[in-house]
C-alpha positions in Angstrom: -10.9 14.0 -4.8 -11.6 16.2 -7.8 -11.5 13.6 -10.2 -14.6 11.8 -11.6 -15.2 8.6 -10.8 -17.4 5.7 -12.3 -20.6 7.5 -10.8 -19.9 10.3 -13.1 -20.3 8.5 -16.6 -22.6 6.3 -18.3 -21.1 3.1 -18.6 -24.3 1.4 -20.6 -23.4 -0.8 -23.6 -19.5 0.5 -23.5 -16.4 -1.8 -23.5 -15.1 -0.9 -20.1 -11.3 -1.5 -20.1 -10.2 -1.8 -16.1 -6.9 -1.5 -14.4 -7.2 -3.9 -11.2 -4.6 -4.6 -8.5 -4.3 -8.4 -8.5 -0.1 -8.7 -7.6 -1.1 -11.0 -5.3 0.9 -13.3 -3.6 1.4 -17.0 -5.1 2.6 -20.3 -3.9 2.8 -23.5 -6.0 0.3 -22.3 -8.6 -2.1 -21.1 -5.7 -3.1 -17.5 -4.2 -2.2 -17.5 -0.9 -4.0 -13.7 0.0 -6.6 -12.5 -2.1 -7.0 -8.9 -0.2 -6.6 -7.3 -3.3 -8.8 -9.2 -5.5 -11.4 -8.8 -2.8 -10.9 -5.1 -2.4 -11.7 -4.9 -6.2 -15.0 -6.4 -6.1 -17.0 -3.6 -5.1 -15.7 -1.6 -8.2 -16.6 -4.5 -10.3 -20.1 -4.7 -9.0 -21.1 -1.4 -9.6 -19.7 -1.6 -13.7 -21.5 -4.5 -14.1 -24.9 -3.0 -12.7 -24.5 -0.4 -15.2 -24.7 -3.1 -18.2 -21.8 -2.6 -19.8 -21.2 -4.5 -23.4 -17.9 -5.7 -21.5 -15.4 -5.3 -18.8 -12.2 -6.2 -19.4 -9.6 -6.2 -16.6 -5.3 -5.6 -16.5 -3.0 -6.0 -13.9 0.8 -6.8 -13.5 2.0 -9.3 -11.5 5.2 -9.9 -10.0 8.4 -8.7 -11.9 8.8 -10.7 -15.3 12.2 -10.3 -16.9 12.2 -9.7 -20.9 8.8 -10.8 -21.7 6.5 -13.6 -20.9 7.0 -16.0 -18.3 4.2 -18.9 -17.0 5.5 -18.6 -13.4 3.9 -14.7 -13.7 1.0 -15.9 -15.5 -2.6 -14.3 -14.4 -4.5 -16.8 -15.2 -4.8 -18.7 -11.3 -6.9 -15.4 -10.7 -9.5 -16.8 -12.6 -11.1 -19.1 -10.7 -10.8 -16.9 -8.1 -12.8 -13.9 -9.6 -15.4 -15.9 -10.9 -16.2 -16.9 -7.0 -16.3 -13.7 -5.9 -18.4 -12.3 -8.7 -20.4 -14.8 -9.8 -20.0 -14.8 -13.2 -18.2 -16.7 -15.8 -14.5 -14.8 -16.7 -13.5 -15.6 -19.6 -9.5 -15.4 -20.1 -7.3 -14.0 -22.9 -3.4 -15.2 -23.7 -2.4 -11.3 -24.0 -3.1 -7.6 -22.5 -3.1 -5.8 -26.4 -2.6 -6.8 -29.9 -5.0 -8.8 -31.9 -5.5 -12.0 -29.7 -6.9 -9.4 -27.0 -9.0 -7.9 -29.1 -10.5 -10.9 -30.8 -11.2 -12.7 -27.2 -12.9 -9.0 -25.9 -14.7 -9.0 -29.1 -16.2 -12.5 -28.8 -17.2 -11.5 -25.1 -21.5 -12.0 -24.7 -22.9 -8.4 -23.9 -21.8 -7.7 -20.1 -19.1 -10.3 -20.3 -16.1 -9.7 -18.3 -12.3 -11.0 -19.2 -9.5 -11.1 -17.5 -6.2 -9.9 -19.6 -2.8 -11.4 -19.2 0.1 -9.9 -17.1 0.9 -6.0 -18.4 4.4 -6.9 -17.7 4.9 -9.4 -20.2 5.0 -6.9 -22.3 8.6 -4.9 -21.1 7.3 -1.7 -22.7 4.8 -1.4 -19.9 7.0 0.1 -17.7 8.2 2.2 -19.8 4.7 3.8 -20.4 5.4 3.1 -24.1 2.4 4.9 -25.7 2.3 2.8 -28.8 1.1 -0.5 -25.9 -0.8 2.0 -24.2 -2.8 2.8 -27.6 -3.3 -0.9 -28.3 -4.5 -1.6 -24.8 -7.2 1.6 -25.5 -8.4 0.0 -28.3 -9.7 -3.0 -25.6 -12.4 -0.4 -24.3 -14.4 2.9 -25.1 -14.3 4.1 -21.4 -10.8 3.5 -18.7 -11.3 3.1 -15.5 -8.0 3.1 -13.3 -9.2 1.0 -9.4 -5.6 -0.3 -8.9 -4.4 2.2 -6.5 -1.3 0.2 -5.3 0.1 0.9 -9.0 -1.0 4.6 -9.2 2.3 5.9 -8.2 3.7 4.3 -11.6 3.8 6.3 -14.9 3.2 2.9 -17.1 1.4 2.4 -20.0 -1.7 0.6 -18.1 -1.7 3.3 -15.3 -0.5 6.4 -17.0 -0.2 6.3 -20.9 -3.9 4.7 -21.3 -5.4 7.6 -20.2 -4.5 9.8 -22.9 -6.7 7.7 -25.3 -9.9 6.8 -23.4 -12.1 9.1 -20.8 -10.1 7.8 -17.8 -12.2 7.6 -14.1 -11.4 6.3 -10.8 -13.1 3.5 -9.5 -14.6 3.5 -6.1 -11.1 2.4 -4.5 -9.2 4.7 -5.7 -11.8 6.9 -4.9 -11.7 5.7 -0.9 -7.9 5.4 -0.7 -7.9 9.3 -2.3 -10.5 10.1 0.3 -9.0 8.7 3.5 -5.5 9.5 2.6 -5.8 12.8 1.1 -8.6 14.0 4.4 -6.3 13.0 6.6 -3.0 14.8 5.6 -5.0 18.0 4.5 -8.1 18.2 6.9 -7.5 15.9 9.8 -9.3 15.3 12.8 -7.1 16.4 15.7 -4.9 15.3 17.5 -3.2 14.2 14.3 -1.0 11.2 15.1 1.3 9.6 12.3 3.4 6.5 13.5 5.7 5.3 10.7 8.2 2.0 11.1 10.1 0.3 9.2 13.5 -0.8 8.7 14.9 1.9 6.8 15.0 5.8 7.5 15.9 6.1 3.4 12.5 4.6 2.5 10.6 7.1 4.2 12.5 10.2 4.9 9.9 12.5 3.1 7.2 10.7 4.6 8.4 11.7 7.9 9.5 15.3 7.0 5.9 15.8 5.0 4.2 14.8 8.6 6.5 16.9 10.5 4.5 19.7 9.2 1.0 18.1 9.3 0.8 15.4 12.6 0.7 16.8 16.0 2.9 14.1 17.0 5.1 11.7 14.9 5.6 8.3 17.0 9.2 6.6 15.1 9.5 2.6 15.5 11.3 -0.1 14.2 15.1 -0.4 12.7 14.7 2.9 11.9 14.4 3.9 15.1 18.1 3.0 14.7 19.5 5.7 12.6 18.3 8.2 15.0 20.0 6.8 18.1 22.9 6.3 16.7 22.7 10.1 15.4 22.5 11.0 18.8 25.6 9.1 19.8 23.7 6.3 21.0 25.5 3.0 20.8 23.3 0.6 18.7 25.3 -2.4 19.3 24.7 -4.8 15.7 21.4 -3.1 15.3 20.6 -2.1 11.5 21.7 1.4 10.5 22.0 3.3 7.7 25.1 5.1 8.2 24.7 7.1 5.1 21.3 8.4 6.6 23.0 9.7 10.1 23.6 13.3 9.2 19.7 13.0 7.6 18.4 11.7 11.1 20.3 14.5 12.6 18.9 17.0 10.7 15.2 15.9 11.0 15.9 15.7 14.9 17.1 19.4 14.5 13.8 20.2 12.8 11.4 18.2 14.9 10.4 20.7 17.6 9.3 18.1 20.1 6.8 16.8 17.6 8.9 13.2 16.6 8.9 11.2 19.7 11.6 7.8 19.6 11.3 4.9 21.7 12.7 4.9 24.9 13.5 1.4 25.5 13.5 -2.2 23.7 13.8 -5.3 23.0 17.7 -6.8 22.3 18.6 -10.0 20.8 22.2 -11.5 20.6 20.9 -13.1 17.3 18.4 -12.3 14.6 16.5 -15.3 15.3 13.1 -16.2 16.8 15.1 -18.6 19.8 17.6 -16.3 20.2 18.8 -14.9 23.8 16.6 -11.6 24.6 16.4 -8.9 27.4 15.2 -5.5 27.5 17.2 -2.6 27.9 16.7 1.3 28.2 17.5 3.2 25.1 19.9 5.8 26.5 21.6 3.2 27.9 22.7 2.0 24.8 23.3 -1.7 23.1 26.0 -3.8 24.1 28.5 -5.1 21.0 26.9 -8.5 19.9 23.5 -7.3 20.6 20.1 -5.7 18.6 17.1 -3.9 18.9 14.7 -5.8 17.4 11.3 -4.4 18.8 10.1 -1.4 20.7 10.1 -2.1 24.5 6.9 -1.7 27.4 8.0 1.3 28.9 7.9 2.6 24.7 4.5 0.9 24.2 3.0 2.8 27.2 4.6 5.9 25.6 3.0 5.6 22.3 -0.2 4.7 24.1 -0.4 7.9 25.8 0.2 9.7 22.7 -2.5 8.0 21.1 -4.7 7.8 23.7 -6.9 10.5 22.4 -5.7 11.0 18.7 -8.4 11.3 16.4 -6.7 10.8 13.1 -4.6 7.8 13.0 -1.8 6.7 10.3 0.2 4.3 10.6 2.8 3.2 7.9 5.4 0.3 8.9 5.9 -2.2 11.6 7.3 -1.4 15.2 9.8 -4.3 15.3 10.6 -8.1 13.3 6.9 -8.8 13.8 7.4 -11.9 12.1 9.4 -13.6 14.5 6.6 -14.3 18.1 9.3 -12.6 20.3 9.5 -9.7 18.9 6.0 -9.0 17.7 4.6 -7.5 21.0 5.1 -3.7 20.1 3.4 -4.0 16.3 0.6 -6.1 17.7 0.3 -3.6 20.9 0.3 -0.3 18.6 -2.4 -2.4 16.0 -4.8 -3.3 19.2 -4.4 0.7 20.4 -5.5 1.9 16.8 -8.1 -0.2 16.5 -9.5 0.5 20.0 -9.0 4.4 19.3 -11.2 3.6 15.4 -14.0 1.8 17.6 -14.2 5.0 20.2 -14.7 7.6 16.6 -11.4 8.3 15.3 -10.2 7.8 11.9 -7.4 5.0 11.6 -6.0 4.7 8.3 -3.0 2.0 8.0 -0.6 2.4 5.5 -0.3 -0.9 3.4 2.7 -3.4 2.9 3.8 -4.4 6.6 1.3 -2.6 8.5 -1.7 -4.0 6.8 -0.4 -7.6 7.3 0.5 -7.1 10.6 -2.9 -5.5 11.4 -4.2 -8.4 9.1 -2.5 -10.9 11.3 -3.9 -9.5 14.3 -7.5 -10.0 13.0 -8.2 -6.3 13.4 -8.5 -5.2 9.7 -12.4 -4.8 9.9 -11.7 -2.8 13.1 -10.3 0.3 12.0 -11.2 2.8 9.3 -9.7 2.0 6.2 -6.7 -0.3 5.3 -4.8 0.9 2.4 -3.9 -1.5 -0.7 -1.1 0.3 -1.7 2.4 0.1 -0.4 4.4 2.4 -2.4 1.5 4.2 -3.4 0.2 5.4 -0.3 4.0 6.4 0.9 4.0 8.3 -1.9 0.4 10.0 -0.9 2.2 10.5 2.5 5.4 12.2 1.4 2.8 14.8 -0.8 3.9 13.4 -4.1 1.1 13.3 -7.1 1.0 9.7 -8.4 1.0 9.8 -11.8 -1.9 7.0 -12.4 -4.1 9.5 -10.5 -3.2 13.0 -12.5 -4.1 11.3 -15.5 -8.0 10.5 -14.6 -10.0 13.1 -16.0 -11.1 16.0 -13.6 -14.5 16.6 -12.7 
């Protein structure tokens, strides 16, 4: 983490202008998770001790089409903030242009505002630098903290930082540090478990950890793809046919290191009531029939391999985890990692599925650090620079 953060700059009496992760899931008007607005807090805290003049804070949320549009409004966050804080938020209509700048402007000296949705504006992702120079006119100092956007080139995340001093706030600093440790200077044994139901999604993940993990445990539908690479009849489990000559390649290249479950759990139907068995692997799927989770014999497997692992990272579910009869291998892989965090090791999961199943588990304050970012800490995994990160100034 060579790039400065907010305890490398004297935030007193600035306008601080904030990029937060707050695409937070919304039903009927209401936040139904508010992980992200909670992992922001810290951040938040240590501005306002600084006594800034004002902190103003941008996000996207959800996928607006051609402008504004009151389903995608930020403005439920509010409340919301102001709990967690304690302090009055005031709320402005835009993210840039003169209506931001007048409601920033009328802010009392350490006020803090929250900024309509980025993506109402459909130059944002286009990191138009004309938006990106009004939204730097909100603020005197940037300070990126949304780490789940970091591996976008927009104008909040990327084209802002060419106007203002630009510095990481402390998570982005902590995602950097537990991410970055672990693929360069890990604790070994090394163990990297990645699910998921697509082999496309993360092929460079998986060929980046090849090189790094000591082992490289393979769940979920992608599991698939391999079997069927290996001439393994899959029944109607998902595959990627297009990714088979891919798999075959990375099998060619794994050198014992990527190890594939050896049995699992079938369904004749992808639904929660449907008829199940478990069958061995090699044996292969009967037509009419899928894998939907990893099996014992494969969760005994993985728990030998992990058994002593002391660096831990785990990126997508073992199996349809939200369906109760095929949740057993996620939950059983999410109670080993969180055993192996509590005996010293460092567990780092990998956002999106992993953190809710690990969420749903009630084990997220169990293991070392739960990432925020989806696509962002895939990206970190495959050894890809994220853009929102380059463009913080170095130390």
């Amino acid at each position: 983490m060579n790039k400065k953060t907010i305890r490398d700059i004297d935030l007193k009496g600035k306008r601080v202008l904030v990029r937060v992760d707050f695409n937070v899931p919304v039903e009927g008007g209401q936040v139904t998770d508010d992980t992200r607005i909670t992992a922001a807090v810290p951040t938040l805290k240590a501005i306002l001790d600084q006594k800034p003049r004002s902190v103003a804070l941008m996000s996207h949320f959800g996928r607006p089409k051609d402008g504004p549009d009151p389903k995608y409004s930020m403005k439920p966050i509010v409340p919301i903030l102001e709990a967690k804080l304690g302090v009055k938020v005031a709320w402005a209509d835009d993210c840039a242009g003169p209506v931001a700048e007048t409601a920033v402007a009328a802010l009392p000296d350490g006020g803090v505002i929250l900024l309509e949705n980025t993506r109402f504006h459909p130059e944002e992702t286009k990191n138009d630098l004309k938006l990106a120079e009004q939204m730097a006119k909100l603020g005197d100092v940037y300070v990126n903290d949304a780490f789940g956007s970091a591996h976008r080139a927009h104008s909040s995340t990327e084209g802002v930082a060419r106007f203002l001093p630009a510095v990481a706030g402390l998570l982005m600093e902590r995602e950097i540090e537990y991410l970055g440790s672990a693929l360069e200077n890990p604790k070994r044994p090394f163990v990297a478990i990645i699910g998921g139901a697509k082999i496309s999604d993360k092929i460079g993940v998986i060929e980046n950890l090849l090189t790094k993990a000591d082992k490289v445990l393979i769940g979920g539908g992608m599991a698939n793809t391999f079997f069927k690479a290996q001439g393994i009849a899959v029944g109607k489990s998902l595959v990627e046919d297009d990714a088979l000559e891919t798999a075959k390649t990375v099998l060619s290249k794994a050198s014992g290191k990527l190890i594939l479950p050896v049995d699992g759990v079938i369904a004749d139907a992808f639904e929660a009531n449907a008829a199940t068995k478990v069958i061995a692997v090699k044996n292969g799927v009967a037509d009419g029939w899928q894998i939907l989770d990893i099996g014992p014999e494969t969760i005994k497997l993985f728990n030998q391999h992990l058994a002593n692992a002391m660096t831990i990272v785990w990126n997508g579910p073992m199996g349809v985890f939200e369906m109760k009869p095929f949740a057993k291998g996620t939950f059983a892989i999410a109670e080993t990692s969180a055993a192996r965090a509590q005996s010293g090791a460092v567990v780092i999961i990998g956002g999106g599925d992993s953190a809710a199943a690990i969420s749903e588990a009630g084990l997220s304050d169990k293991v070392t650090h739960v990432s925020t970012g989806g696509g962002a800490s895939l990206e970190m995994l495959e050894g890809k620079v994220l853009p929102g990160l380059a463009a913080l100034n170095d130390k």
